[in-house]
C-alpha positions in Angstrom: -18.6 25.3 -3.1 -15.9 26.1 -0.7 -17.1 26.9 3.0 -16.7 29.5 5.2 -13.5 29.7 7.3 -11.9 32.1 9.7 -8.7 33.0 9.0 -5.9 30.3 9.6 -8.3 27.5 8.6 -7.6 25.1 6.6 -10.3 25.5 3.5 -12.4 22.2 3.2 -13.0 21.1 -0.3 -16.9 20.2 -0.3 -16.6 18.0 -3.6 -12.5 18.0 -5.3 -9.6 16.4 -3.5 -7.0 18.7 -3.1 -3.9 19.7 -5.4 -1.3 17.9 -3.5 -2.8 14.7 -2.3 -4.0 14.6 -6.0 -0.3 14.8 -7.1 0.5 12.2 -4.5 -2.2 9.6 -5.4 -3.7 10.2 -8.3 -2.1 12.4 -10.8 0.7 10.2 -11.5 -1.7 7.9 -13.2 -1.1 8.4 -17.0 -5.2 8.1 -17.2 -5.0 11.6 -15.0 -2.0 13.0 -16.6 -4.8 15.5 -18.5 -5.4 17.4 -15.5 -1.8 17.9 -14.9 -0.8 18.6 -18.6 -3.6 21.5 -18.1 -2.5 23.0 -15.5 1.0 22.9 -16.8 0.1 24.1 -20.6 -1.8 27.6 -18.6 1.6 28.0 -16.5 3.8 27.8 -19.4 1.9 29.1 -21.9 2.4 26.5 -24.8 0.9 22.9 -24.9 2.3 20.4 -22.9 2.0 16.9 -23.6 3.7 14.6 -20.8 5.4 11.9 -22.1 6.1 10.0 -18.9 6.7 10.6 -15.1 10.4 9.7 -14.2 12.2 8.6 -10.8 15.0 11.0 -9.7 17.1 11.3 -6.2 14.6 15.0 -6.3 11.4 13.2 -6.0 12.3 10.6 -3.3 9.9 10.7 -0.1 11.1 10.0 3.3 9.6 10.1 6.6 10.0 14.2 7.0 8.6 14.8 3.9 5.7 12.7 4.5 3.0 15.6 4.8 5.4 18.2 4.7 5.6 18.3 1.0 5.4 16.2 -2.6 6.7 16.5 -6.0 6.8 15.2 -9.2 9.1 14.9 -12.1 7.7 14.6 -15.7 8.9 14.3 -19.2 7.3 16.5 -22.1 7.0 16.0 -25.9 10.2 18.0 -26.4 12.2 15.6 -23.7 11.9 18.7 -21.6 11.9 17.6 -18.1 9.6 19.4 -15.5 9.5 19.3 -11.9 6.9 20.2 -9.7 7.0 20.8 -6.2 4.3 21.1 -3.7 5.5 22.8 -0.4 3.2 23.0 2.6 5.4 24.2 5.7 7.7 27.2 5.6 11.5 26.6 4.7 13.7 30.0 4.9 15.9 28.2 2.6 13.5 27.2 -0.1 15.4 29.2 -2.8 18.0 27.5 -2.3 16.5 24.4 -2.2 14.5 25.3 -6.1 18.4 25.7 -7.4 19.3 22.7 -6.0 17.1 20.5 -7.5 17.4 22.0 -10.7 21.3 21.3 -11.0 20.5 17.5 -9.9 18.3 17.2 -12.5 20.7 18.8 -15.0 23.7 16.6 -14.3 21.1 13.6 -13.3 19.3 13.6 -17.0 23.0 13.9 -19.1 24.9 10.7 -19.9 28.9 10.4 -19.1 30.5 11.5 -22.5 27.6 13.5 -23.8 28.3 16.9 -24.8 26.9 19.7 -23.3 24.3 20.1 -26.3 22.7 17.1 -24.6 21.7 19.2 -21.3 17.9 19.1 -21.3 15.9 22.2 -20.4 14.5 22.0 -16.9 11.2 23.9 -15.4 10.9 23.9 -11.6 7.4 24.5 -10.7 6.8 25.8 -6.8 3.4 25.5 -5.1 4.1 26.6 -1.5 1.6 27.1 0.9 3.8 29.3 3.1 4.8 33.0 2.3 8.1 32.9 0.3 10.0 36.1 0.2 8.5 39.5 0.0 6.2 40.3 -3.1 2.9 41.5 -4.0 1.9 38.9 -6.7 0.7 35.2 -6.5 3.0 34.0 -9.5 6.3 34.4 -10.1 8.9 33.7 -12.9 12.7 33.8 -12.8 14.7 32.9 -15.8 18.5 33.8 -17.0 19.6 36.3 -19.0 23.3 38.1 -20.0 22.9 41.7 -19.7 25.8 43.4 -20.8 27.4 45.7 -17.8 28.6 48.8 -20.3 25.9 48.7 -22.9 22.9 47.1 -21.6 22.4 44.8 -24.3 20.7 41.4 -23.7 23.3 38.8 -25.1 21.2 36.4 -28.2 22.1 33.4 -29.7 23.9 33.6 -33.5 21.5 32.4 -36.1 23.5 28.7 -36.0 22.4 28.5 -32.5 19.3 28.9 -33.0 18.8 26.7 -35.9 20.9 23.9 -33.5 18.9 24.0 -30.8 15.4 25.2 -31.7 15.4 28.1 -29.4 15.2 32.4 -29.5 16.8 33.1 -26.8 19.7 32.1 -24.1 17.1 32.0 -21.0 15.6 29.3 -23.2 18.4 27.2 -22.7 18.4 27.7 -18.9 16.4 26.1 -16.4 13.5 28.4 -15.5 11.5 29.0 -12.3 7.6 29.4 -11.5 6.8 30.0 -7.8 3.1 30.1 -7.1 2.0 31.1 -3.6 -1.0 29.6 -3.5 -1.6 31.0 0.4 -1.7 34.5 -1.2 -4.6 34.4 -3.5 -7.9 36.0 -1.9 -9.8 37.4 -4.6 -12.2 36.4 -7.7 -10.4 34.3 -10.3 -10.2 36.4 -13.5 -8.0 34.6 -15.7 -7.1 30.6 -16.1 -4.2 30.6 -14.2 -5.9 32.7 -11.2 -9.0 29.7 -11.2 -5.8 26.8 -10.8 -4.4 29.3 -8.0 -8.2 29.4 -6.8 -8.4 25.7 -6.7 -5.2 24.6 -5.4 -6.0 27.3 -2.9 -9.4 25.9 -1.7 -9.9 22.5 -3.2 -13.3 24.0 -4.9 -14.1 24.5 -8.5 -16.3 27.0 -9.5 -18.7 25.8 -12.3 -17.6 29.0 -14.1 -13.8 28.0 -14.3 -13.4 27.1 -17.6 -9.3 26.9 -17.2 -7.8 23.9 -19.2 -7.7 20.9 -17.2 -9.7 21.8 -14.7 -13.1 20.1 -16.3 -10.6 16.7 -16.0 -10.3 17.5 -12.7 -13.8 17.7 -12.2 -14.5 14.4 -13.2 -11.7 12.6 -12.1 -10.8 14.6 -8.7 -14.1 14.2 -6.8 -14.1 13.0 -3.5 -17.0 10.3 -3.6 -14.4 8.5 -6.6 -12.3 7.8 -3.3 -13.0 4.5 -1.6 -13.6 4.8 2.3 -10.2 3.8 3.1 -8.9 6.7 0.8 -11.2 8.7 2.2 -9.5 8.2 6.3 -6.2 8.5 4.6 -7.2 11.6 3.1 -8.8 13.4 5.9 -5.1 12.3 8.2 -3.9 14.1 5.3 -5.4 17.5 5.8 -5.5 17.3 9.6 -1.4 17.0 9.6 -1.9 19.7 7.0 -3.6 22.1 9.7 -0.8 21.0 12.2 1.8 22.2 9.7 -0.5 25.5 9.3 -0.8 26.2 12.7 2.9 25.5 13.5 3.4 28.3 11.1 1.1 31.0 12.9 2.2 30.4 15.8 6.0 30.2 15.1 5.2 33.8 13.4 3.3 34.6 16.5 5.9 34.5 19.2 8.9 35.6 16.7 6.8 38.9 16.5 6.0 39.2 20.3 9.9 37.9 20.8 10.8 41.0 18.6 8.1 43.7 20.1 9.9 42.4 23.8 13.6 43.3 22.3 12.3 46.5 21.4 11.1 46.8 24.6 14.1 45.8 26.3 16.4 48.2 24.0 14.2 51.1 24.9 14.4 50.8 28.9 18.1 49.7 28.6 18.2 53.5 26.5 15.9 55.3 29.2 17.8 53.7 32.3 20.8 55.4 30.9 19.4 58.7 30.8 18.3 58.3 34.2 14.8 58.5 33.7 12.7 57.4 36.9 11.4 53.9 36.7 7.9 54.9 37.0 8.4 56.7 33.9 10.0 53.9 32.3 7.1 51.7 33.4 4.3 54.4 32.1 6.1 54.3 29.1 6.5 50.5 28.6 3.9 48.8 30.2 6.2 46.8 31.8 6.2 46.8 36.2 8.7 47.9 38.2 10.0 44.5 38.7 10.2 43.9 34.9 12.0 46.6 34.3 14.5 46.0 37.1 15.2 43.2 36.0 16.0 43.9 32.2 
């Protein structure tokens, strides 16, 4: 099981590699492609078989992205493609980044001279390890829709559509988002999704997750499978990875003292011109004399 840690840690897996260096190294073995293929059937809701892993311009790593992050891009039965994305240091722009990726993919999997029947249907799965937004829940889903702006009717498909393409719905046709912020979870995992979250959160899973794809995981994830020099490259691995975590609190650190000092700053500007004594200001403050003169 999972051990102890103070806050900021990075949680040490006892016996499971972790999600990402899994996804790096291991999952895009088709003899692994189970674990994934579980995970991905409990996100989406429907059984996913993947087909194949394919190379795109999205899934390229360079030298930044080296610990930084990791994805993969996979085919399903349906010639669906799906990418998922692993994100371990905060990126303001990451939204942007998610809508990105999905339009390469769209004009990356269409031949010149197809029609536009031909666009595949794209999910972006997001694993971040940062905090992403502001929300309450661990999992999010984003997906497009045509409201009308008079009635408020949801704009369908005629039944020929629908008999074309093998879809209900217009957001069907769209490529749809999952965000997962993995950082976020901190309680008992109560349903299959929550133990992945759980895992990919610690590295540990509990004998009691019964979550598909997670008893591959336990056979084929374990860390005494690794050979010693997998083992090194592993552990380099999660130290860059509490580099990346501590970067992060202390980045969020100094912007909040940064921002408790401009208040400060605004309020003696405010009480200087009202005249107030500078010992009054400093009472009030905490700043010294000195400080405050020279604000």
């Amino acid at each position: 099981m999972k051990q102890d840690n103070k806050k900021g840690d990075e949680p040490m897996p006892s016996n499971y590699i972790r999600f990402d260096w899994a996804m790096k190294r291991l999952l895009r073995n088709k003899a692994n492609f189970a674990v994934l293929e579980g995970f991905l059937t409990t996100l989406l809701n429907e059984k996913i078989v993947i087909q194949k892993l394919l190379e795109s311009e999205s899934n390229q790593e360079d030298e930044f992205d080296k610990y930084n992050r990791v994805d993969m891009l996979a085919e399903n039965s349906k010639g669906e493609l799906i990418l998922i994305e692993v994100q371990n240091n905060n990126e303001y722009a990451y939204f942007q980044r998610m809508l990105f990726g999905t339009s390469k993919l769209v004009t990356e999997y269409i031949n010149r001279g197809e029609g536009y029947d031909k666009v595949r249907k794209v999910y972006s799965v997001n694993i971040v390890y940062f905090s992403l937004g502001s929300g309450k829940d661990i999992v999010y889903h984003g997906k497009t829709e045509f409201r009308g702006i008079h009635q408020g009717d949801v704009l369908e498909l005629t039944p020929f559509q629908k008999q074309t393409f093998k879809v209900d719905s217009v957001s069907q046709l769209y490529p749809e988002y999952y965000i997962l912020k993995v950082n976020d979870f901190n309680q008992v995992a109560r349903s299959p999704l929550e133990e992945w979250v759980y895992y990919m959160n610690t590295g540990d899973i509990p004998d009691s997750a019964t979550a598909p794809g997670l008893d591959e995981a336990r056979q084929r994830l374990k860390l005494d499978r690794m050979t010693k020099e997998e083992l090194n490259a592993y552990y380099r691995h999660l130290d860059n990875i509490v580099i990346l975590r501590d970067n992060i609190y202390t980045e969020r650190a100094e912007g909040r003292a940064e921002g408790r000092m401009e208040e400060k700053r605004e309020m003696v500007h405010n009480m200087k011109s009202l005249n107030i004594p500078l010992d009054t200001i400093s009472q009030v403050t905490g700043l010294s004399i000195e400080e405050i003169k020279s604000l």
